[in-house]
Structure formats: structure tokens, C-alpha cells
N, C-alpha and C positions, 0 to 999 in steps of 0.2 A: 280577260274575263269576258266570259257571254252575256251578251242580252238578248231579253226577248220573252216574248213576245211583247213589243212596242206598239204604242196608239200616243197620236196627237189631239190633243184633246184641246178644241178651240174654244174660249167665251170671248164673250162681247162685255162691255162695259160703257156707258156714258163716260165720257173722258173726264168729269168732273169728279166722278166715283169709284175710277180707276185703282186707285190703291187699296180704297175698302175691298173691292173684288179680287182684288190679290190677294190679301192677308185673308181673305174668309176663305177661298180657293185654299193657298198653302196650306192653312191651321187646320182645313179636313184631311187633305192628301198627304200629307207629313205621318198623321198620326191612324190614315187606314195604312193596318199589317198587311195585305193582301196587293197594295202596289206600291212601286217606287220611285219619285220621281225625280227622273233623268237631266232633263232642261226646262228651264222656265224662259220665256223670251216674250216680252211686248212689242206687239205688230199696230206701228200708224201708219196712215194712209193719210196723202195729201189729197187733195180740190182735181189733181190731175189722176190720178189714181194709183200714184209711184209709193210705193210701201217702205218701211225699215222697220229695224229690229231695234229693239232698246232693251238695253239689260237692265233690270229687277235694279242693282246700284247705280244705275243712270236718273231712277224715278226720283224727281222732286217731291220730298213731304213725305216718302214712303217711310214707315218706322218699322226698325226690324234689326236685326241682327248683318252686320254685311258682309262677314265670314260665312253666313249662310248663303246669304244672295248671291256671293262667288261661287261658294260651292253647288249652287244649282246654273249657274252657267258656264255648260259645258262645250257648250258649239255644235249639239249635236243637231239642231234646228236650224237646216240650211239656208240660204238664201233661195233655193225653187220654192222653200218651205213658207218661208217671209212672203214672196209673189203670191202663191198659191193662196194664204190664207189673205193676203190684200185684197183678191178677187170677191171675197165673200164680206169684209168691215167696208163704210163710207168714212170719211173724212172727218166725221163729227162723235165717231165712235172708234174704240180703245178695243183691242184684242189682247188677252190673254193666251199663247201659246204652253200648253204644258203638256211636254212628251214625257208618259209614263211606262213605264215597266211593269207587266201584268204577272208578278212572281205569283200567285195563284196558279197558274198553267202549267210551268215547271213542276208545282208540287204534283198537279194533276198529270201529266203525262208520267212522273215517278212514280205512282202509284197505279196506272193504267197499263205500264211497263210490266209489273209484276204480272200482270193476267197474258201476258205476252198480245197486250195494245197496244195501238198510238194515237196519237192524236193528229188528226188527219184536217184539222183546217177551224182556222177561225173566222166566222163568217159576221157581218154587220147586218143587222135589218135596219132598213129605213129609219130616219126619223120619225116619232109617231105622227106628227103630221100628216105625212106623204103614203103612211099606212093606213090612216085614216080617210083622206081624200081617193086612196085607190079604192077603197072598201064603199064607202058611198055612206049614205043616211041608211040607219036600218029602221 
């Protein structure tokens, strides 16, 4: 089966608040039609700045379904993946990794197919911050 087009979609979380940001993350993205999501992975960081993963049924105190929690870890969130998003949490903060599948796109390029289209790229704009700090005070 294909996937695609994929996005990794990182939060942060107070490590004390960790699970509520889970279950309010999952209970949105579960239930938008328009994506799907693939893996969920929790990323901690130590005091040295070495990262792990922690699977959704590894969390203490999470309540939830753990047929589910299996079913969303999939391995698709690699370990460059784990580094990578270490480099952005501190040690006193909890990541949420959730790689989703943007089935939207597929409908759209199905339908852009017929006018004999494509879809020629998915691009990201900045975060608003960075769009706002390039733009200046108006």
C-alpha cells in the first residue's frame, strides 16, 4: 500500500501534561476525515541532549485503549527522526511526534488528473513567527 503525502508533525508538552496532550492531539486527528495518522512516538531528551523514543503503551498513567496505541506504532519514525526532533525539546520538555498522512492530496491530485493535472509539489511556509519577524512591524 502507498503512502503519502506524509508530514511529521511535532508538539511540545510540559512533561507533567504529557498525556493530556496526547489524548487531546489523538481525539482531534483520529477523528479529522482528511488525514491519517500513521505513527505516534514520544521524543525525551536528557540534561546531555541524547534523545529516545517512547511508545504511546510505554506512558505511565496514559488511559486509552492499548490495541490502539499498538496500532499507531508503527516504526515509521526513525531513529534520524528521534535525533532530529531531540535537537528542537530541552530536557524538561516532552515531544509529541505524530506522522500523518495528508489523504486530502490523493483526492486532489484524482481529481486534478481528470483536467489532465498534477500536482507538482507541496510546499511549507514558515512558521508564523518567522513570517512575521521577516515582514517587520507595519
Amino acid at each position: 500500500m502507498a503512502l503519502g503525502p506524509l508530514e511529521l508533525i511535532v508538539l511540545s508538552f510540559p512533561a507533567q501534561r504529557l498525556n493530556d496532550g496526547v489524548l487531546a492531539t489523538l481525539e482531534l486527528l483520529t477523528r479529522e476525515p482528511s488525514v491519517r495518522v500513521v505513527d505516534v512516538l514520544v521524543v525525551r531528551t536528557d540534561a546531555v541532549g541524547g534523545a529516545c523514543g517512547v511508545e504511546l503503551n510505554e506512558l505511565a498513567g496514559l488511559v486509552g485503549d492499548p490495541a490502539e496505541f499498538a496500532r499507531l506504532a508503527t516504526g515509521l519514525i526513525t531513529e534520524t527522526d528521534i535525533d532530529e526532533v531531540g535537537t528542537i525539546v530541552d530536557h524538561d520538555t516532552d515531544a509529541l511526534a505524530v506522522l500523518v498522512e495528508h489523504l486530502w492530496v490523493s483526492d486532489l491530485a484524482t481529481r486534478v488528473a481528470t483536467t489532465d493535472g498534477t500536482v507538482l509539489a507541496l510546499l511549507h511556509i514558515p512558521a508564523v513567527q518567522e513570517v512575521l519577524a521577516a515582514v517587520g512591524p507595519r
